[in-house]
N, C-alpha and C positions, 0 to 999 in steps of 0.2 A: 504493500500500500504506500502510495507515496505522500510527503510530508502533508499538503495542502489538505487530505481526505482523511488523515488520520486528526488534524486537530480540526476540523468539521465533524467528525464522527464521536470526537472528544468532550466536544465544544457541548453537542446534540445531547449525549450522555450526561453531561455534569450538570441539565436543566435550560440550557440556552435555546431561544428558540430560532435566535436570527445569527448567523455567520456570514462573514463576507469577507475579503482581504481586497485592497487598494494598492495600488499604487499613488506614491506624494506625491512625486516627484512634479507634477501640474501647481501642487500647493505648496510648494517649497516655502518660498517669499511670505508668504500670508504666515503659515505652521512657523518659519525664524520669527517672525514680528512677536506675535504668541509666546511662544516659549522657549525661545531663545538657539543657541545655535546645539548646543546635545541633543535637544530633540527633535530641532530640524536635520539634524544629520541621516535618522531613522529611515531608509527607501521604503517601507510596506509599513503597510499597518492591518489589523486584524480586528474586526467590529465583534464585538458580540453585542445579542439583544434580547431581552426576557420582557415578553407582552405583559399587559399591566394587565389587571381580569375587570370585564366588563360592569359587573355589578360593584365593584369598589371607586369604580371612574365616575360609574353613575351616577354617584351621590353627592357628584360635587354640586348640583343644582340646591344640595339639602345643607352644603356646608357651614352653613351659619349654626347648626344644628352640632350640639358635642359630639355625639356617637360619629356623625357623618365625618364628620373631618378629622377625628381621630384614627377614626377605619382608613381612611384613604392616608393619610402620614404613616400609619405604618406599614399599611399591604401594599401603597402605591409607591411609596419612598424608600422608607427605612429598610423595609425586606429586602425588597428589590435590589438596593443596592449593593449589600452584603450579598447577598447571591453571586451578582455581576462580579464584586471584586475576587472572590474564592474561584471563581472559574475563570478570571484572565489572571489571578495570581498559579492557579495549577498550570493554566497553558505557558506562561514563561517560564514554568520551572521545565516543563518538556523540551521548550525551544533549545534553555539553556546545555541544558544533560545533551543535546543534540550538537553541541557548539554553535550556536546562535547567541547573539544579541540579545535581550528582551527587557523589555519595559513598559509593565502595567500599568495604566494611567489609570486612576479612583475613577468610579464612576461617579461620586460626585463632592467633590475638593476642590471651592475658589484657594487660588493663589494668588491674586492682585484683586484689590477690593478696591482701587485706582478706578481699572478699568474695570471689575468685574468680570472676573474671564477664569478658568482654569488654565493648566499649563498648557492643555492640548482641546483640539476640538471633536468632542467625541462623532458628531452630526457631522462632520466635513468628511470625518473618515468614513461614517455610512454610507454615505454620500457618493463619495469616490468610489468605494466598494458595486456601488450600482443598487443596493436594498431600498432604496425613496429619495426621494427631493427635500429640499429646502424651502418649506414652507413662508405665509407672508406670518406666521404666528413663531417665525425664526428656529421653529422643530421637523425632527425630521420626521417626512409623512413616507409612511409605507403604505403601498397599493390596497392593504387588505386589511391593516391594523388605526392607519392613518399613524397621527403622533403617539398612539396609546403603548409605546414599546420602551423603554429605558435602556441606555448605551452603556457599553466600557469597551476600553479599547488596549490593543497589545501592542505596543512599535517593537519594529525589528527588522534585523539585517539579512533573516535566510529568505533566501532567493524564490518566496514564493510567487508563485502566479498570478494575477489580481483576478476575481470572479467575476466582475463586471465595470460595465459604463455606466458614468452617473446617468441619472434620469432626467428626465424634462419636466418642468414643473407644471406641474396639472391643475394647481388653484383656480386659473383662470379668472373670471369676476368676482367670485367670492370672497363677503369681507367679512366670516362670520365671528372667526379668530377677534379681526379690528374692533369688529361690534360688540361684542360681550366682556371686551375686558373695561374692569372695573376703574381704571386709571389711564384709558386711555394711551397707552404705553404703545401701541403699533401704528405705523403708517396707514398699512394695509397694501405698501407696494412689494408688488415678487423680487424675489431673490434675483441678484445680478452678483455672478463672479465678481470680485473683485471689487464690489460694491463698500464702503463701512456698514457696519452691523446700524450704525444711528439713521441710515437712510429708510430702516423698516421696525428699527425695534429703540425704543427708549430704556434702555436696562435698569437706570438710575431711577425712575419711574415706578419701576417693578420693584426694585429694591427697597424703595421707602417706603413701600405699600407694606412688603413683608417684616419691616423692621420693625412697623406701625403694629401690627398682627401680633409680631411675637411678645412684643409691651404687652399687651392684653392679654394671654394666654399662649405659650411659646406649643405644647402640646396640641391647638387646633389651630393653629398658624398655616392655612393652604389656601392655595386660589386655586390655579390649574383649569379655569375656563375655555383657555384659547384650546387646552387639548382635550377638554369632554366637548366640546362642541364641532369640532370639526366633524365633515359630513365622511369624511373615509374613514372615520374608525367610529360614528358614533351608528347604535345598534335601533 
């Protein structure tokens, strides 16, 4: 079995439901800006993706509600993301016992509260990968799940394959994302390569909303409207 199908097989095993591998090299420029030149140096990266479950997304219309917003912090957040890190922390340890490179990026750890940004962009690597587009709700939308799927990602140096071509963005007119959020935080315009994140997304926006939240109650501290309402993942 060769490298690529053994950590897909791996990937699938350990509870991941999405695998992809990329090539950067198109994101070099963007990926240094971010995080500097180590982890711009990385040629592949490796997506993984664990779908969020439908009836814990669904409640975020109830989220003013304790239960509701407590269930979704931890089955849409907290779980999830522990999951993601245990299985792109096991696939680097196979890359590495392989002689490979690897470095598992948290699935969800800011590291500049500047800019708001983690080190790496988990959604660029999907992205590249070819699993969904870059939404105008600045998430990645997959064909069948929409945004409702949560990332982490693995950079490295073995010579994999990339699985696909990014995708085209399918939003089209739709401003359902723009319209439901609570602070007005999105343009509402599609994603352009190369574009800044500020021509579609207000991050700082978002942030003082949740900072405003976690004052109140840091345990149902959630929004996550622009991703229960999207029309490709909502049921």
């Amino acid at each position: 079995m060769d490298l690529e199908n053994q950590l897909h097989d791996s990937a699938l095993t350990w509870g991941a439901d999405y695998f992809g591998i990329a090539d950067l090299s198109p994101a070099r420029n963007a990926i240094l800006e971010q995080g500097g030149t180590e982890i711009a140096e990385y040629p592949r990266s490796i997506s993984i993706g664990i779908a969020l479950l439908h009836p814990i997304v669904d409640q975020l219309m109830r989220r003013q509600e304790r239960a509701a917003a407590v269930n979704y912090r931890s089955h849409g957040y907290d779980v999830i993301n522990l999951r993601l890190d245990e299985i792109t922390s096991r696939m680097a340890s196979v890359l590495q016992r392989g002689g490979h490179s690897a470095f598992p990026v948290p699935a969800a750890k800011r590291v500049d509260d500047d800019r708001i940004c983690a080190i790496f962009s988990h959604k660029l690597s999907a992205h590249l990968a070819g699993l969904g587009w870059i939404g105008k709700n600045c998430l990645l939308i997959t064909p069948d799940m929409g945004p409702r799927v949560r990332w982490a990602t693995v950079l490295t140096d073995a010579p994999l394959a990339a699985s696909g071509q990014p995708m085209d963005e399918r939003c089209g007119d739709c401003r359902e994302c723009a319209d439901i959020c609570p602070v007005r935080a999105f343009t509402g315009q599609a994603f352009q390569a190369g574009e800044p994140r500020d021509a579609r997304f207000d991050a700082r926006k978002c942030d003082r909303y949740f900072k405003y939240m976690k004052e109140n109650d840091a345990e149902t501290a959630v929004c996550g409207l622009c991703l229960y309402t999207c029309p490709y993942g909502r049921r």
